[in-house]
Structure formats: structure tokens, C-alpha cells
C-alpha positions as CSV (number, residue, x, y, z in Angstrom):
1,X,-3.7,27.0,28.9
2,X,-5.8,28.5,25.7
3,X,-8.7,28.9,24.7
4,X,-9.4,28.1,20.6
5,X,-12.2,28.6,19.2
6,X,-12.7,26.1,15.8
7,X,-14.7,27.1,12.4
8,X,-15.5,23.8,11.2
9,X,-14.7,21.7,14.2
10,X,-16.9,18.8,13.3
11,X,-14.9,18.3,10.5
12,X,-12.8,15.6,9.4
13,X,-9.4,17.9,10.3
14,X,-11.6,20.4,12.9
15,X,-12.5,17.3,14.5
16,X,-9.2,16.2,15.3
17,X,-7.8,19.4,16.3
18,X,-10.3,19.9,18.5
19,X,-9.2,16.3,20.3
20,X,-5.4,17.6,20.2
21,X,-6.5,20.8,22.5
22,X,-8.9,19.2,24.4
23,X,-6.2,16.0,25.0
24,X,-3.2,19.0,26.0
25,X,-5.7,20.5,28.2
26,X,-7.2,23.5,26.7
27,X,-10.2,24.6,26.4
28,X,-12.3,24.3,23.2
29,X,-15.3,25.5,21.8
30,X,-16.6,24.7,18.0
31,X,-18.9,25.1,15.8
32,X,-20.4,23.8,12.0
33,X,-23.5,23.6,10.8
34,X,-24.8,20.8,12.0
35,X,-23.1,21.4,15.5
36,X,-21.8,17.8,16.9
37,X,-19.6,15.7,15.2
38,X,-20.7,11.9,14.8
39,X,-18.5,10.5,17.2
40,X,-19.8,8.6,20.5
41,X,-18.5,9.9,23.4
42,X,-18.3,6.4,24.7
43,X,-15.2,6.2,22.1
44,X,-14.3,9.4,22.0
45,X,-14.7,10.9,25.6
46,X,-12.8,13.9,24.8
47,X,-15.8,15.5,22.6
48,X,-17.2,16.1,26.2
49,X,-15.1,18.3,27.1
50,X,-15.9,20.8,24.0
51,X,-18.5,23.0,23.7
52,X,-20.2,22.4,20.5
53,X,-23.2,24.5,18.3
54,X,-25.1,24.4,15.5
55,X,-24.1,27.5,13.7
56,X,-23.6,29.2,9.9
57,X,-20.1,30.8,9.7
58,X,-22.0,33.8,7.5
59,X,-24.6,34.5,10.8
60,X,-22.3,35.8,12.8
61,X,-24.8,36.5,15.9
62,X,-24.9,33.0,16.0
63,X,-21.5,32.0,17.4
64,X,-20.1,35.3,18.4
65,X,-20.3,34.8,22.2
66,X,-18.1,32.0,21.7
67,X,-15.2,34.4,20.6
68,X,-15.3,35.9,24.6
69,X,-12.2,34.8,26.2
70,X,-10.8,33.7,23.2
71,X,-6.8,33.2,22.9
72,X,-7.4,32.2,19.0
73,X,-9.3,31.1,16.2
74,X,-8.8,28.0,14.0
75,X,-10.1,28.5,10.8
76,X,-11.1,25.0,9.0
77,X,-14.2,25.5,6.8
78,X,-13.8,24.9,2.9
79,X,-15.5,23.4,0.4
80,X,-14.0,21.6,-2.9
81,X,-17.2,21.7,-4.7
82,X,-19.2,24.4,-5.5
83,X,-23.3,24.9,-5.7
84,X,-23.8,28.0,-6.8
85,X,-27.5,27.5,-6.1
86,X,-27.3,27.1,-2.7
87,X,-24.7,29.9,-2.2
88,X,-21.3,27.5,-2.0
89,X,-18.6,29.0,-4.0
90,X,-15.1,28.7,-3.6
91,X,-15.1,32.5,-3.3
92,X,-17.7,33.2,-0.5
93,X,-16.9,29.6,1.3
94,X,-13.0,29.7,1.5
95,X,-12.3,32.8,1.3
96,X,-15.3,35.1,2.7
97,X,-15.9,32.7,5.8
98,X,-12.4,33.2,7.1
99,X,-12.4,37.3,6.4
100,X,-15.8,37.4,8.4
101,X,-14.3,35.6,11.3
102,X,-10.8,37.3,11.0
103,X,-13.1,40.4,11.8
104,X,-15.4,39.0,14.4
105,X,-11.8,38.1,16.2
106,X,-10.1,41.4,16.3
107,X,-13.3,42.7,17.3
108,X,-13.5,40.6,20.3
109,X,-9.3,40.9,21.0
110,X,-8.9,37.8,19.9
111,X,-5.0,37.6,20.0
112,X,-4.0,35.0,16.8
113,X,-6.0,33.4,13.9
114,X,-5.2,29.9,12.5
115,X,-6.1,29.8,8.9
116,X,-6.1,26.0,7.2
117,X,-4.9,26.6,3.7
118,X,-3.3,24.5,1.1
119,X,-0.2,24.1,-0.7
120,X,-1.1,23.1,-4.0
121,X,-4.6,22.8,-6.3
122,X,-5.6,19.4,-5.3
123,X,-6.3,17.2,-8.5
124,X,-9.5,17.6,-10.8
125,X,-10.8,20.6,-8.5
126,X,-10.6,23.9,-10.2
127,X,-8.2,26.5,-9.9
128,X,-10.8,29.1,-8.5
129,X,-10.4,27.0,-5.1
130,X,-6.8,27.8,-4.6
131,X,-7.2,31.5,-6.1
132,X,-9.6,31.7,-3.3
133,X,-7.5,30.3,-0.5
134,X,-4.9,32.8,-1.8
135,X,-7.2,35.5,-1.4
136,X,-8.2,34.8,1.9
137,X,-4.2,34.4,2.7
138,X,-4.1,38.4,1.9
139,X,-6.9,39.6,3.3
140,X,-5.7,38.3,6.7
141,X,-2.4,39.5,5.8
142,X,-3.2,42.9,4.9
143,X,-6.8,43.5,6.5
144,X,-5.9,42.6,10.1
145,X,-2.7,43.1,10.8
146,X,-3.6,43.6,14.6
147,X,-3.6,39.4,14.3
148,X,-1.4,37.0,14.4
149,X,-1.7,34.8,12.1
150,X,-0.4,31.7,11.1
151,X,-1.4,29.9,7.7
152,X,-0.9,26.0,7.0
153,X,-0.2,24.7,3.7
154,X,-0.8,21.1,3.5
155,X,-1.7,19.0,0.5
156,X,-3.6,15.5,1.2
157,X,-4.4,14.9,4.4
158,X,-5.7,11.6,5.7
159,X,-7.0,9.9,8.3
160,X,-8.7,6.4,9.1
161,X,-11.9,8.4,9.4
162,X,-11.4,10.2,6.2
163,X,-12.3,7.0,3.5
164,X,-10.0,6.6,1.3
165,X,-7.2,8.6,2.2
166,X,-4.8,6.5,3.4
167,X,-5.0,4.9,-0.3
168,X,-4.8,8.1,-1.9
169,X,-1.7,9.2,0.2
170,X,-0.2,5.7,-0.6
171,X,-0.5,5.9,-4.1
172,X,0.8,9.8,-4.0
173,X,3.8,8.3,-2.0
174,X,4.6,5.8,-4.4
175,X,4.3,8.3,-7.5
176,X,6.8,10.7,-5.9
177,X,9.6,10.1,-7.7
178,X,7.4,10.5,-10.9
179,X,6.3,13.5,-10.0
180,X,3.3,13.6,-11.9
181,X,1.2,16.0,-9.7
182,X,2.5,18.1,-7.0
183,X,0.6,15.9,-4.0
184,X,3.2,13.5,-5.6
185,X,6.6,15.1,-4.8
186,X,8.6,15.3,-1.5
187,X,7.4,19.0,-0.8
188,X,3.7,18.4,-1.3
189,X,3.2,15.0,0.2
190,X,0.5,13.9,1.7
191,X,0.0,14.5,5.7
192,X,-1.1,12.6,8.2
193,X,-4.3,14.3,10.0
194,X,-2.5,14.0,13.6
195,X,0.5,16.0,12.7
196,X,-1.8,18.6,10.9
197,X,-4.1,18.9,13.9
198,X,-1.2,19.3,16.4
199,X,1.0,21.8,14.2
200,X,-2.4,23.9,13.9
201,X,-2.8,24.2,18.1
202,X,0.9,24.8,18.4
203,X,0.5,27.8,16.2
204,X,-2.2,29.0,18.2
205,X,-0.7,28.9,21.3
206,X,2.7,29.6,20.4
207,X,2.9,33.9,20.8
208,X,6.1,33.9,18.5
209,X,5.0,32.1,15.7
210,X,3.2,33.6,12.4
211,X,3.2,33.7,9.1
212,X,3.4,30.5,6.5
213,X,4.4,26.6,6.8
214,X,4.9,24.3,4.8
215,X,4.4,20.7,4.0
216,X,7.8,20.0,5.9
217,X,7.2,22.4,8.5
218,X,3.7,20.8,9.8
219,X,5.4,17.3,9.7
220,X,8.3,17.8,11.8
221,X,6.4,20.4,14.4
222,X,2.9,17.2,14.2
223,X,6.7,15.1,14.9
224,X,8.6,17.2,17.5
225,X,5.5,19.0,19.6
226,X,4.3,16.6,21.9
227,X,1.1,17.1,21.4
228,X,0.8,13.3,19.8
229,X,2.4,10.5,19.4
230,X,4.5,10.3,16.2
231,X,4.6,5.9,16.7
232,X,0.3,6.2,16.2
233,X,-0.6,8.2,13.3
234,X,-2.8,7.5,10.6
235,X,-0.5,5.3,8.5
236,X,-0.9,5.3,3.9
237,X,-1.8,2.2,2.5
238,X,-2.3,0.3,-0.4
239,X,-4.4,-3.1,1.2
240,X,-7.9,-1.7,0.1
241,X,-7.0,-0.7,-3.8
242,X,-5.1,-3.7,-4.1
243,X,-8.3,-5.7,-2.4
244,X,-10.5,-4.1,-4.9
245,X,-8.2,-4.7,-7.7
246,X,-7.9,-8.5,-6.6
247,X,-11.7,-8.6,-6.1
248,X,-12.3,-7.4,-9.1
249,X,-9.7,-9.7,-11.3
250,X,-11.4,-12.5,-9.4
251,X,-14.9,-11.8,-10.1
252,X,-13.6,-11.6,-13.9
253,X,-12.0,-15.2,-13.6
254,X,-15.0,-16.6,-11.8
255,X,-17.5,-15.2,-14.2
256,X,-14.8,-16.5,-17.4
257,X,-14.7,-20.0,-15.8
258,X,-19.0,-20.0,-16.0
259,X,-18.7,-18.6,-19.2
260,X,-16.7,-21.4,-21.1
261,X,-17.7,-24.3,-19.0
């Protein structure tokens, strides 16, 4: 068995990666910046078995001991909105995070680096996010080629712990044949978080595999791997828009009927 190391593991998608390993019996340490995920182990009994910190990506001395041991990396940090204030820009937070670590592992022989990318520009965020994704894609390419590395392209991913994105992945399924954005078509449709988590460990532990995959590449590998079940993924659905919608439409009737009686 492996030992993966998680940037962002008490993230929405680090978080369930690290359950995959853990669940397939490797070992797992992970960090973010406020260290422990909130998940009670009385629920989740697998976040025992992880060694979790408090630690910021950018402060290397912080979570470099982690790295000893290491079979690979599993880069997950990102951020879709930008605070240039406080130092969060696309640039520095999806891109500069994963160089800094890409260097951290070959200097500690870390063996392969996982990087969590995306296909497309997901809707109303700006272009500088993917630019900077893409940029981080090359450095690893072309600044470390000691590592292999594997990128993962997914659009949407959801997840019941993730509000909201099962709606948004059912409403991006039904506007497929539209094709109004790309999260909307057949090779940028929306993932479920199980089959992203699994396809990420298997390309960590898998010594042949590197480079790029696709939207239909992490589905059928989250299918086909064993790592989970394919019958009890996160499912899309419509039931809370068309709640709201409903709620809404009845509130409107209700406060017609006072109005006019």
C-alpha cells in the first residue's frame, strides 16, 4: 500500500479522497488551513485513521515532514474567488501552491504528483482561473519532469455535502443537448465526487499512469476501479429547485388569495 499525502484534504473533494485511500487501505496524511475537516468521527470513522494539520501550503516548514515516506502527492487546493487583499489570486492560489509542492516532492523523492485541474472555465468565474490552472499544468510538465504526474480535468463536481450540487449537475444534465455552456455537453458533464476521488488515488498508485484525463476518463476508471461502489454515488437532482420553485409559486398564491379577499 501507498502513502499520499493531500493539499487540501479537508476539502469538499480532498476530503473524500482522503476516505477512498484510507477505506483501500493506505495510508494518508493531509493538511489545510484549518487542519480537520468537520466531520465526526462517530460518522465518519475513517478520518481517524488520517493524520491531519493545520498548515499554509505557502509555509512550507510547516508540512514538510509529512512528505517523508511519501509514494505521492494529491494536489486539491484552489480558489474560485479572488481577494487580492488578503493574498488569494488565481495566480498564486492555483497555480503557485501546486509549483511549491511539486518542488517540496522531488525534493523529498516523492515518486508521482496528482494535480486536480479542470476541464473547462466554470460559469461566471473569470478566465484568469483557468489561465492559471493551465499554468500550473506546465510548470509540472516542464519544471519537474523527475515526477510523475497525472492531471484531472473535471468540470462540476458534486456531492451531498457540497450544497447545491446535485441541482446544479441536474440542471447541467438536462441542458446537454442545448449545449449552452460546456458543464452542459456530454464531454464536460458534471461528476460525481466518488468517481473523482477514486480516479485521483488510482493515479497515484498506479506507476504506469501519467499525463491528462478527461471528463470520460475519471468516470469510467471512479466506475471500473474498485475503489467504490458505482450503485452509491452522489446522485443529480432536481427535488430542491423544483421545491423552491413550488414554494415560491405557493407563497405567491397564498399572499394573492389575502390580497383580494
Amino acid at each position: 500500500m501507498a502513502k499520499l499525502v493531500v493539499l487540501g484534504g479537508n476539502g469538499f473533494i480532498g476530503t473524500e479522497i482522503c476516505r477512498v485511500a484510507v477505506q483501500n487501505g493506505h495510508e494518508v496524511a493531509a493538511f489545510g488551513r484549518t487542519g480537520r475537516p468537520a466531520l465526526t468521527p462517530a460518522r465518519h470513522p475513517w478520518t481517524q485513521d488520517v493524520e491531519w494539520r493545520a498548515a499554509d501550503v505557502f509555509a512550507p516548514d510547516t508540512w514538510r515532514d509529512l512528505l517523508d515516506g511519501a509514494d505521492a502527492v494529491v494536489h486539491t487546493i484552489a480558489t474560485l474567488r479572488e481577494r487580492p487583499r488578503d493574498d488569494v489570486t488565481f495566480d498564486r492560489v492555483n497555480a503557485e501552491s501546486a509549483l511549491l509542492a511539486a518542488e517540496a516532492a522531488v525534493a523529498a523523492d516523492v515518486d508521482a504528483f496528482v494535480f486536480l485541474s479542470v476541464r473547462d472555465k466554470p460559469p461566471l468565474v473569470p478566465y484568469a482561473f483557468l489561465s492559471a490552472k493551465r499554468r500550473a499544468e506546465r510548470g509540472l510538465r516542464e519544471d519537474y519532469p523527475s515526477l510523475r504526474t497525472v492531471t484531472l480535468r473535471p468540470n462540476l463536481v458534486y456531492g451531498d455535502r457540497k450544497t447545491g450540487t446535485p441541482t446544479l449537475a441536474a440542471v447541467f444534465n438536462q441542458g446537454q443537448e442545448l449545449r449552452l455552456h460546456p458543464y452542459a455537453s456530454t464531454e464536460g458533464r458534471p461528476l460525481p465526487v466518488e468517481f473523482v476521488a477514486a480516479a485521483a488515488v488510482q493515479a497515484a498508485v498506479t506507476s504506469t499512469m501519467d499525463g491528462i484525463l478527461t471528463v470520460p476518463q475519471i468516470e469510467d476508471m471512479g466506475r471500473t476501479s474498485g475503489l467504490v461502489d458505482p450503485d452509491a454515488v452522489s446522485t443529480p437532482t432536481l427535488t430542491p429547485l423544483l421545491v423552491g420553485l413550488g414554494g415560491t409559486a405557493l407563497g405567491a398564491w397564498l399572499l394573492r388569495r389575502w390580497w383580494t379577499s
